[in-house]
C-alpha positions as CSV (number, residue, x, y, z in Angstrom):
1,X,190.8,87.6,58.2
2,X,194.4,87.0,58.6
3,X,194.1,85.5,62.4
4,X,191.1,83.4,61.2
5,X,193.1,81.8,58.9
6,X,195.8,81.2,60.4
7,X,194.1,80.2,64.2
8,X,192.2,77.7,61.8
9,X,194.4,75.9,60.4
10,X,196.6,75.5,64.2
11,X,193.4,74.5,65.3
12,X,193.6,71.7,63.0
13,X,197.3,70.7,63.2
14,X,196.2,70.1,67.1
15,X,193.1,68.2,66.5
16,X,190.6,71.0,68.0
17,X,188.2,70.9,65.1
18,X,185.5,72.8,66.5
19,X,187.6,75.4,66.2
20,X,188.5,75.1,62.7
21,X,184.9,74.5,61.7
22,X,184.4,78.0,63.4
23,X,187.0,80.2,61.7
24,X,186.3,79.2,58.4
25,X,182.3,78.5,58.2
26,X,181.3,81.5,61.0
27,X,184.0,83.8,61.6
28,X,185.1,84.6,57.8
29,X,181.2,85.6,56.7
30,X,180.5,86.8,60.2
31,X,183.6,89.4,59.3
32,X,181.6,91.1,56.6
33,X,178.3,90.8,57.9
34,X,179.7,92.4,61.3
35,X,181.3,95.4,59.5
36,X,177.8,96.3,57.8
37,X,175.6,96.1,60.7
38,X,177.9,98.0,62.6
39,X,177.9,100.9,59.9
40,X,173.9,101.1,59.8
41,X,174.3,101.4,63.6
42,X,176.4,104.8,64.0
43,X,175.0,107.9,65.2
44,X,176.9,111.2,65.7
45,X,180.4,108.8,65.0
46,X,178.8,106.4,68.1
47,X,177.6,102.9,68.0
48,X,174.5,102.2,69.1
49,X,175.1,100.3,72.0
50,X,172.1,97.4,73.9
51,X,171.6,96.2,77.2
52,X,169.5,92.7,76.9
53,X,167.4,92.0,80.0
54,X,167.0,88.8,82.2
55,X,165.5,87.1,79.3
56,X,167.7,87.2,76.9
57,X,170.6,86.5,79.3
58,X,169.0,83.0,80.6
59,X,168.2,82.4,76.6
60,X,171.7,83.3,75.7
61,X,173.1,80.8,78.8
62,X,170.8,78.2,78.0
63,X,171.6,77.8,74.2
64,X,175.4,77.9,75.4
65,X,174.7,75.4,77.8
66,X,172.8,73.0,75.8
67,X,174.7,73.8,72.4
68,X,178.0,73.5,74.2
69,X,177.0,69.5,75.8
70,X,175.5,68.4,72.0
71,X,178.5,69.5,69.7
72,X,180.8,68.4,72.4
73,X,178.7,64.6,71.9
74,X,179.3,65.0,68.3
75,X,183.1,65.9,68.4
76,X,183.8,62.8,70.8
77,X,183.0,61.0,67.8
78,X,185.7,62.2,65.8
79,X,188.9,60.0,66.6
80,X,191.7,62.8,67.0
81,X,189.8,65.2,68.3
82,X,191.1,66.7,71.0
83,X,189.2,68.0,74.5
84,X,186.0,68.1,72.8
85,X,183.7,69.3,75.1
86,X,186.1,72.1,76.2
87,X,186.5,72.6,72.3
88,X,182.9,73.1,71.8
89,X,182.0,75.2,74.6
90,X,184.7,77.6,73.1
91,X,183.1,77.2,69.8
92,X,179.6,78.2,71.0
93,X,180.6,80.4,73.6
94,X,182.5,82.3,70.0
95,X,179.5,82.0,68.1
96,X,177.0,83.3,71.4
97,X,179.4,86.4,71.5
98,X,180.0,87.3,68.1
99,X,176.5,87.4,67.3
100,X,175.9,89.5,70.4
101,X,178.7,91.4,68.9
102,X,176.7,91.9,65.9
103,X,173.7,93.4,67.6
104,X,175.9,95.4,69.7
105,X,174.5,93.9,73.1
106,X,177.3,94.7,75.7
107,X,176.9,91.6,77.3
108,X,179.1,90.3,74.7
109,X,182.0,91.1,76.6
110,X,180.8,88.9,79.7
111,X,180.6,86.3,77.0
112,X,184.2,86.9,75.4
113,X,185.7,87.1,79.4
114,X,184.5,83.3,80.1
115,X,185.0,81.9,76.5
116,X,188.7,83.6,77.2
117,X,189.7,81.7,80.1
118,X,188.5,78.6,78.7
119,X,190.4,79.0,75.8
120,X,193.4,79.7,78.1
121,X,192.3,76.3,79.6
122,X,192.0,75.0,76.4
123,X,195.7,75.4,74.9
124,X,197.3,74.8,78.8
125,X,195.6,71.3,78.2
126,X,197.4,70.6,74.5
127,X,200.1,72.8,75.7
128,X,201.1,70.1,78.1
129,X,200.0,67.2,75.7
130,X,203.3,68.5,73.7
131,X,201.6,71.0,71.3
132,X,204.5,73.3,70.3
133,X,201.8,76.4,69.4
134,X,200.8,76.2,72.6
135,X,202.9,78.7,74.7
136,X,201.9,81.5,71.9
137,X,197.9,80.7,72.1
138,X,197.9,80.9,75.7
139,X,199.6,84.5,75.5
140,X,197.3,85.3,73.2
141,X,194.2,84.2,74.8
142,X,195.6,85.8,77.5
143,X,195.9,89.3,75.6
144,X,192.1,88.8,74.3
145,X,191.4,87.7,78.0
146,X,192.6,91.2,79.2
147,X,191.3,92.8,75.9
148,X,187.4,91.5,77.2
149,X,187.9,93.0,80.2
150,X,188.5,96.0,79.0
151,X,185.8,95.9,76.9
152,X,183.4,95.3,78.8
153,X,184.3,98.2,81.3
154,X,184.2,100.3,78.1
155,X,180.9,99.4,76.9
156,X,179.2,99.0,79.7
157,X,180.3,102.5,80.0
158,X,179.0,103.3,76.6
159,X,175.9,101.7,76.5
160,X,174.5,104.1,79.9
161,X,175.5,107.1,77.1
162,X,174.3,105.6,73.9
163,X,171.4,103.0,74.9
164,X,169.0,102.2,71.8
């Protein structure tokens, strides 16, 4: 809750407001909620890990694809708004993979690698416009970059042992 607090309200200070709007109306409830589906979901101390088939992987690129082009439309409206289609494809490509998160589909991962490295992009971009928090979000993008990676070697690990 902390870090969704406080990437909020940098977020807003540099004019990405997609970004606030996700913190504080997805992320914060999307904390709880993910902490109770996750307990219903154990088994022998293991999550319960999914696979989603070619279905649900054009679905899932679709509604980032077309969600991503019509909140980007809707930010350009919004006179300080920075980057906004690069700030809404991070916003849905965080809401795509927290909900997969949720139903524990390892394909989230895949999800958190590209919404990573357009984050990275993201804060390059207002780094060089002169934002001064940009240096620190790009190393830490980075770290959740690296982190996704991880991850997804992990799960995808995982989800061949626990697959429900």
């Amino acid at each position: 809750m902390y870090n969704t607090f406080g990437y909020a309200y940098l977020a807003y200070v540099n004019g990405l407001f997609g970004e606030v709007m996700l913190n504080l109306l997805f992320f914060v409830p999307m904390n709880a909620i993910g902490f109770i589906m996750w307990k219903k979901h154990r088994h022998g101390g293991k999550l319960a890990m999914r696979q989603m088939d070619q279905r649900g992987l054009f679905l899932v690129a679709a509604v980032c694809a077309l969600g991503s082009l019509s909140l980007g439309f809707g930010l350009s409206f919004i006179p300080s708004q920075n980057s906004p289609y690069i700030d809404a494809l991070t916003t849905l490509l965080s809401i795509v993979a927290t909900v997969l998160m949720v139903r524990r589909f390892k394909e989230q991962w895949l999800v958190y690698i590209v919404l990573n490295i357009f984050t990275v992009l993201l804060w390059v971009i207002r780094t060089l416009d002169g934002s001064p928090d940009g240096v620190l979000m790009i190393i830490m993008w980075s770290a959740y970059l690296v982190n996704a990676v991880y991850g997804y070697y992990t799960w995808n690990r995982g989800a061949k042992e626990v697959l429900l």
